[in-house]
C-alpha positions in Angstrom: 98.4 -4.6 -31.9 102.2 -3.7 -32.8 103.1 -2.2 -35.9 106.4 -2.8 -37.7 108.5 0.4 -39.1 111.4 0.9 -40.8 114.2 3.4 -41.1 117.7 4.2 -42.8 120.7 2.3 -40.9 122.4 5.9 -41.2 119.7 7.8 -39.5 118.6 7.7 -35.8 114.8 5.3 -35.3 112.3 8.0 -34.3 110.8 8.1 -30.8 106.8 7.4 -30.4 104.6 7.2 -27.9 101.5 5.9 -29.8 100.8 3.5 -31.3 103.4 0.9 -30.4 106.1 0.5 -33.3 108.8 -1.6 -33.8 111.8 -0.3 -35.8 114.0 -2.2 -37.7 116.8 -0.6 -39.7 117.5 -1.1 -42.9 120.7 -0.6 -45.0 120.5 2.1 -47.4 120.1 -0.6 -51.1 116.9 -2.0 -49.0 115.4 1.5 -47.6 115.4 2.8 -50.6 114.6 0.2 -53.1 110.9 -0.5 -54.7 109.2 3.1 -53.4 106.4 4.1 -55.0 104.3 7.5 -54.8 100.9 7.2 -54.9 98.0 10.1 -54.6 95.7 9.3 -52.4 92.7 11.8 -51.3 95.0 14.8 -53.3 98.1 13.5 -50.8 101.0 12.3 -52.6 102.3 9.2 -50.2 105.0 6.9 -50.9 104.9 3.3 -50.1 106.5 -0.1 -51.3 106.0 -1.7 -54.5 103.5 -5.0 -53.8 107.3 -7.0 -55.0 109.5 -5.1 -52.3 106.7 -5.5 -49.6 106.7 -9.6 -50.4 110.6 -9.8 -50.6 110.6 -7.8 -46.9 107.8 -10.3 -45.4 110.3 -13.2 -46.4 113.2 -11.1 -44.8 110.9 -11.1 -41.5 109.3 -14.4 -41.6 110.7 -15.5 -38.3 108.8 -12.6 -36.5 105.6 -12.2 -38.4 105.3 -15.7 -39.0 105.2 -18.0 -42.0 101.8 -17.9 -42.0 101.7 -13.9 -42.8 104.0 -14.6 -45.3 102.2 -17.3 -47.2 99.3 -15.2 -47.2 101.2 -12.3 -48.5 102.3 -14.2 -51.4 98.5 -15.6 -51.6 97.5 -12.3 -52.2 99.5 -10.9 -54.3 99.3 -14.5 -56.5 95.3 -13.1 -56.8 96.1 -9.3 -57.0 98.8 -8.6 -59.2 100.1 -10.0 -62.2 103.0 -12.2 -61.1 106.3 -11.0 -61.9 109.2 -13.0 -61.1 111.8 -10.7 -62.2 110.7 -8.0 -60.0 110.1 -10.2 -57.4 114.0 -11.7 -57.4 115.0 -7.8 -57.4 114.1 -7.2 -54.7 114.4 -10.7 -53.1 118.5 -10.1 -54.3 118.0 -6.7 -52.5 116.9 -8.0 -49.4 118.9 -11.1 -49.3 115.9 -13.6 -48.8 116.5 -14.9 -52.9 117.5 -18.5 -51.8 114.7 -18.0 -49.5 111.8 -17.3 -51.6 112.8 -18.9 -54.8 111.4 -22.3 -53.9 107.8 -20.6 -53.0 107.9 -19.0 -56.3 108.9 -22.0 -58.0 105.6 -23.7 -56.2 103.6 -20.7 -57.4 104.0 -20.7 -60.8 
């Protein structure tokens, strides 16, 4: 199993032994856009908006696969309410809008 990181365009990818990670950089609008802080177990953590997450699995669609993709927009169809501003955000953030605007058209 691979996992798939991210990091800062102006900062240097981190070096790991284990597990294997594949780094991607990001620009600096895209890093930092959609974080959220969370407590989990008394452990503040921050992680991406269920909206940024979606618009980054359409900016990767060619290496997770569309498949991963549909399912992540399965899911959050179920999970969350749907909402299409926040969504085109962060699909305008990522650059995927053109892309993901005709699956959210389907999906409404």
């Amino acid at each position: 199993m691979k996992f798939l990181s991210q990091y800062d365009k102006d900062s240097k990818a981190p070096i790991i032994d284990y597990p294997p990670v594949k780094f991607h950089k990001f620009s600096s609008d895209s890093f930092q856009a959609g974080i959220e802080e969370h407590q989990i177990d008394g452990i503040f953590v921050k992680v991406y908006s269920p909206e940024k997450t979606l618009a980054d699995c359409f900016k990767f669609r060619n290496k997770i696969g569309m498949d991963i993709v549909l399912e992540a927009l399965k899911l959050y169809k179920t999970r969350m309410t749907f909402d299409h501003k926040k969504i085109m955000k962060y699909a305008k953030i990522c650059r995927v809008d053109r892309v993901m605007l005709p699956y959210l058209e389907a999906s409404i």
